[in-house]
C-alpha positions in Angstrom: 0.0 0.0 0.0 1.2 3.3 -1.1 2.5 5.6 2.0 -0.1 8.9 2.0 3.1 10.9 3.2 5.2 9.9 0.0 2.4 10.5 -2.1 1.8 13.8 -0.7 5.7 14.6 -1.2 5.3 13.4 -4.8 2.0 15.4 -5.6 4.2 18.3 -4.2 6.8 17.8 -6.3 4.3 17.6 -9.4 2.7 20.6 -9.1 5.9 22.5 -8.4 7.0 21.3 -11.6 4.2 22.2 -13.6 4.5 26.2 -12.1 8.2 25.9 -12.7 7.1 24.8 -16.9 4.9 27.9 -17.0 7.2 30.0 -15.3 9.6 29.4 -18.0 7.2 29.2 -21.1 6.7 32.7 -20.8 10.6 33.4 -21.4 11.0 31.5 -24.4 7.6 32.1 -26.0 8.3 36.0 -25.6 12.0 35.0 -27.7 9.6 33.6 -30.2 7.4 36.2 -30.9 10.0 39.1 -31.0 9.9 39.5 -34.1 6.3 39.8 -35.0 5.9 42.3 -31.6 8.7 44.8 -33.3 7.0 44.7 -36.5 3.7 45.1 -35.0 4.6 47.9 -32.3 7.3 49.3 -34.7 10.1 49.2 -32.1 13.3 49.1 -32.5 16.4 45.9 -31.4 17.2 48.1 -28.6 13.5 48.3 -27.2 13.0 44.2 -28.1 16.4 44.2 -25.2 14.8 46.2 -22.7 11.6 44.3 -22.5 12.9 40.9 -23.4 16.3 41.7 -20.6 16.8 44.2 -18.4 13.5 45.4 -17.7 12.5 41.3 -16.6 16.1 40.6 -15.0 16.6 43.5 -12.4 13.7 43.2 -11.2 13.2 39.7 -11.2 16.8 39.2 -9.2 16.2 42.3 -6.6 12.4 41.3 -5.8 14.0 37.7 -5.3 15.7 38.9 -2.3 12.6 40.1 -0.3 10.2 36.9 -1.2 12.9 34.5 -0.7 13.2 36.8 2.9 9.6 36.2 3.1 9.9 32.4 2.3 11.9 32.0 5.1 9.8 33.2 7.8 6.0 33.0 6.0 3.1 30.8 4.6 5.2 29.4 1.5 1.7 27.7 0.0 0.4 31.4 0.0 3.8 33.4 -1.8 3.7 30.3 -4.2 0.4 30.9 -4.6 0.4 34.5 -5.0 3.2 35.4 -7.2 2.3 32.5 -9.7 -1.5 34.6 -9.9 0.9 37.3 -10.3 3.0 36.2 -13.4 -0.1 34.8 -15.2 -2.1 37.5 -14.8 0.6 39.5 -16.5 1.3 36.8 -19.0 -2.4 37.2 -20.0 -1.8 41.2 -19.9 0.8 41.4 -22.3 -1.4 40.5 -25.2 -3.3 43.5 -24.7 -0.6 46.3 -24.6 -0.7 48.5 -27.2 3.2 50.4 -26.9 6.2 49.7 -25.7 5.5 51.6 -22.3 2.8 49.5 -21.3 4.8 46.2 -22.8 7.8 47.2 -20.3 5.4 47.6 -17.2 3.8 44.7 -17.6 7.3 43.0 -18.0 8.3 44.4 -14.9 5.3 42.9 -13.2 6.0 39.4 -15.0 9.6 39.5 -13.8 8.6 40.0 -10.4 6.2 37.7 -10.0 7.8 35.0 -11.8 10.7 36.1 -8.7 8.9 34.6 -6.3 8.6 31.1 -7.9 11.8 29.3 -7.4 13.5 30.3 -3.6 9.4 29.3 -2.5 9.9 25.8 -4.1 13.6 25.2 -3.5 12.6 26.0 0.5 9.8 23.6 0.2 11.4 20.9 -1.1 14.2 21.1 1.8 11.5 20.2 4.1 9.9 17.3 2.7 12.9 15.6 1.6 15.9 14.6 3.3 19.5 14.8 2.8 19.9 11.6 0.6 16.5 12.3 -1.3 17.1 15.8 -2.3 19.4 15.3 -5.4 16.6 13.4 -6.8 13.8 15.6 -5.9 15.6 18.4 -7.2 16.4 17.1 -10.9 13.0 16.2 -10.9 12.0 19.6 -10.0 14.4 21.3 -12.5 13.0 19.1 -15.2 9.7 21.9 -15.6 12.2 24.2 -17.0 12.6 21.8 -20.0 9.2 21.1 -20.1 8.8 25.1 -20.2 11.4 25.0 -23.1 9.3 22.1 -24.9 5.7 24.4 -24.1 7.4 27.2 -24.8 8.3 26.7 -27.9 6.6 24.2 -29.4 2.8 25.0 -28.0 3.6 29.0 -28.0 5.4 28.7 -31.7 2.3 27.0 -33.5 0.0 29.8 -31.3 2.0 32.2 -32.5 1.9 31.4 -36.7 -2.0 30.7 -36.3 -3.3 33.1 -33.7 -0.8 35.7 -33.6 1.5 36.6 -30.7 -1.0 38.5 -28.3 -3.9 35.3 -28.8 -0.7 33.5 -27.8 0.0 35.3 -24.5 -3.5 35.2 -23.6 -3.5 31.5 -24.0 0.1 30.7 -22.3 -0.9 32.9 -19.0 -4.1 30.8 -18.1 -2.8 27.7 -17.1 -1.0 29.8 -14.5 -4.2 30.8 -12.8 -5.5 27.3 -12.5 -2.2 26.0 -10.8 -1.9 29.1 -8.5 -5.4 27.6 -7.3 -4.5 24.2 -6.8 -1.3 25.5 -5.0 -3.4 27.2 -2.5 -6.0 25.0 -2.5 -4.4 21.6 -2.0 -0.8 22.3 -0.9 0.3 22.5 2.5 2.7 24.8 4.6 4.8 22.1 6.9 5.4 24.9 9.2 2.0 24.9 10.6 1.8 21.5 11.1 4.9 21.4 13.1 4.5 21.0 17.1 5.9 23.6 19.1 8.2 21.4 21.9 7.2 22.3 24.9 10.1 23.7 27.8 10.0 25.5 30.8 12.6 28.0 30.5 12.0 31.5 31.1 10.3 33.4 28.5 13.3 36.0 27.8 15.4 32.7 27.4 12.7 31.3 24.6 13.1 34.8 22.9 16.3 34.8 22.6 16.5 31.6 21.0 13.9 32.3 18.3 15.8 35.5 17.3 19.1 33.2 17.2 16.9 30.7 14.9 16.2 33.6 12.8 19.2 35.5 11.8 18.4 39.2 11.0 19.1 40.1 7.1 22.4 41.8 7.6 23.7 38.5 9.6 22.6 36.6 6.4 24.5 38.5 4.0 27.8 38.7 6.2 27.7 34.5 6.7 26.9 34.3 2.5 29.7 36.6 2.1 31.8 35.2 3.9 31.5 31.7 2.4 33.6 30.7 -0.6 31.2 28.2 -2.3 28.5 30.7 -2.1 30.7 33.4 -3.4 32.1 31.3 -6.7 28.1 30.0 -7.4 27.1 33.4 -7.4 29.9 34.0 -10.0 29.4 31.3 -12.5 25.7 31.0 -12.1 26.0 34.5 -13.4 28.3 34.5 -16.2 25.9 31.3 -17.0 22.9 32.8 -17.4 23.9 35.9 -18.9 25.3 34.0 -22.0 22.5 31.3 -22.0 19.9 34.1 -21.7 21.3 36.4 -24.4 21.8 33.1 -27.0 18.4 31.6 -26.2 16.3 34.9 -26.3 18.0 36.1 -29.2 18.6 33.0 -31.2 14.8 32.3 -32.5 15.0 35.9 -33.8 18.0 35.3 -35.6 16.6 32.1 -37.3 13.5 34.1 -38.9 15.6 36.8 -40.0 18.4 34.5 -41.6 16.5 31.6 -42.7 13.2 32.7 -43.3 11.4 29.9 -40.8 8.2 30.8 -38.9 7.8 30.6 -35.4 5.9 27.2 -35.3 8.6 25.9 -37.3 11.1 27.1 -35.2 9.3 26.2 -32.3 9.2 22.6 -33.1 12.8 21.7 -33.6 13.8 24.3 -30.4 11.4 21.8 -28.5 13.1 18.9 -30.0 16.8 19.9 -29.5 16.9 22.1 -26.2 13.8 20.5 -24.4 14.2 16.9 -24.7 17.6 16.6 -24.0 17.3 19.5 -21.1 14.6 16.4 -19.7 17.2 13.4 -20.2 19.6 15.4 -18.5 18.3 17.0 -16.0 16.8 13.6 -14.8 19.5 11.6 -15.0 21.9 13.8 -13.9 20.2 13.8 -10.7 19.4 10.2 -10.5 23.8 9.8 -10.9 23.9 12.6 -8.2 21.7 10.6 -5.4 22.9 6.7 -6.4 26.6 7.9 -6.4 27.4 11.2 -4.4 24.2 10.5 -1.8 26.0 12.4 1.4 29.1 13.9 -0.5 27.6 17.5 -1.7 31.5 18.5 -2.4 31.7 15.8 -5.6 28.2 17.2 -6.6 29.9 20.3 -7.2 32.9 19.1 -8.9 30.8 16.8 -11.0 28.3 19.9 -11.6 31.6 22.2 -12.7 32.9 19.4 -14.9 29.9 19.0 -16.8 29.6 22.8 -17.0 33.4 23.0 -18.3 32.4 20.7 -20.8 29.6 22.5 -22.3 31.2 25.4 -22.8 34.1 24.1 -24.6 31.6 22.5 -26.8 29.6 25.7 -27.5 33.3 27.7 -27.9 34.0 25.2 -30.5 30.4 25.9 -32.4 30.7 29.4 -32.9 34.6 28.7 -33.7 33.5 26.3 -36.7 30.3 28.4 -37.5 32.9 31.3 -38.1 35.3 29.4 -40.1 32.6 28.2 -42.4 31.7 31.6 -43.2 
């Protein structure tokens, strides 16, 4: 008989997943349809960067900062909740804007919404699965960004060449709202299930404890600083995304200006080649990481960089033969 705890944990994990998809459709439908918004709102490259970049990515990394805060100490089934109504609302929005003001608002409002998404998850997960488990749990978890890939640009391509880019957006946003609702509906915050243990020291004693249990801000950001690992993933989880995230929002673009494809096209064989191999190994990269390096979170790292070292010599050597060719 299947354990109600486990399937809870798994059930969890699903829906997690699926917000995770839809919070990533969104980014590579909008790389999609950039070309038919700038010939549609007349705007220029340098607009089509704003909206698709900086205007999403400062404000989705500083508003990270306070929800993760917020994680920490509040209901995580209601910020989960809240900021995935947030980011599909928006989603929904942005098929109705009719200038590039109102797109970059309602950008802004995407970005943070769409903040509030992963730190929620990542703090839930800690809780329902231990040590050993959490490799696992976590590839799984990581897999909805392929599946937002595959969504993204499959789904959202074919949208796009039959519907046009604002049906599209209309269309991509809804599911959000029905998962926010399950998420507050049927998901459950561990904290208030948890049993306060009972003592009988003093009550300035008990305070002082709880406010040792939870550092202030500033203490957070001294310990962070001061740790080396932190400092270095910072680093390369940066210089990572700001290539992959230029390449992959630019790169459908560049495919309907060079070769001529449409979006559903396009969308198809981005599906093919970034999401279904983003699944395999995302997967069973974590299923290595839990059967081999269970307790040893040092090799996961090592392994993690290794992979990540490989990669980019592969993509170096790409753009070095692309070049050559022409």
């Amino acid at each position: 008989m299947t354990n109600p705890w486990r399937r809870y944990e798994n059930y969890l994990l699903g829906i997690l997943l699926l917000i995770l998809a839809f919070n990533f459709v969104d980014r590579f439908a909008l790389g999609l349809a950039l070309q038919d918004i700038k010939t549609d709102l007349a705007l220029s490259d340098t607009q089509l960067g704003l909206i698709s970049g900086i205007a999403f990515a400062i404000f989705y990394s500083i508003m990270g900062i306070p929800i993760a805060r917020w994680a920490d100490r509040g209901n995580r089934r209601v910020i989960v909740s809240l900021t995935t109504l947030l980011w599909s609302v928006m989603v929904v929005l942005c098929g109705a804007v009719g200038n590039f003001a109102q797109l970059v608002l309602i950008r802004i409002g995407v970005g943070v919404g769409e903040a509030g998404c992963v730190p929620t998850a990542n703090s839930l997960i800690a809780d329902y699965f231990d040590r050993g488990q959490r490799a696992r749990a976590s590839a799984i978890y990581w897999s909805g960004a392929s599946l937002g890939i595959i969504i993204g640009n499959l789904v959202a391509g074919w949208l796009d060449r039959f519907y046009g880019w604002r049906a599209m957006f209309a269309l991509l946003g809804l599911p959000g709202v029905v998962l926010a609702a399950l998420a507050f509906f049927t998901l459950r915050e561990p904290r208030a299930f948890t049993p306060k243990p009972k003592n009988s020291l003093p009550q300035e004693f008990t305070g002082a404890i709880e406010r040792h249990a939870r550092p202030s801000g500033k203490d957070i950001v001294e310990s962070l600083c001061r740790n080396a690992t932190f400092r270095y993933l910072v680093l390369g989880q940066s210089v990572l995304y700001f290539h992959s995230y230029g390449v992959l929002l630019w790169q459908p673009t560049f495919f309907v200006r060079s070769f001529g494809l449409t979006s559903g096209e396009l969308g198809t064989w981005l599906a093919l080649v970034l999401g279904g191999t983003g699944i395999l190994g995302t997967y069973f990269g974590g299923r290595l990481f839990s059967r081999y390096t269970r307790e040893d979170e040092r090799m996961q790292l090592r392994a993690a960089t290794y992979v990540f070292v490989v990669v980019a010599l592969i993509a170096i050597s790409l753009v070095v033969i692309v070049l050559w060719i022409n």
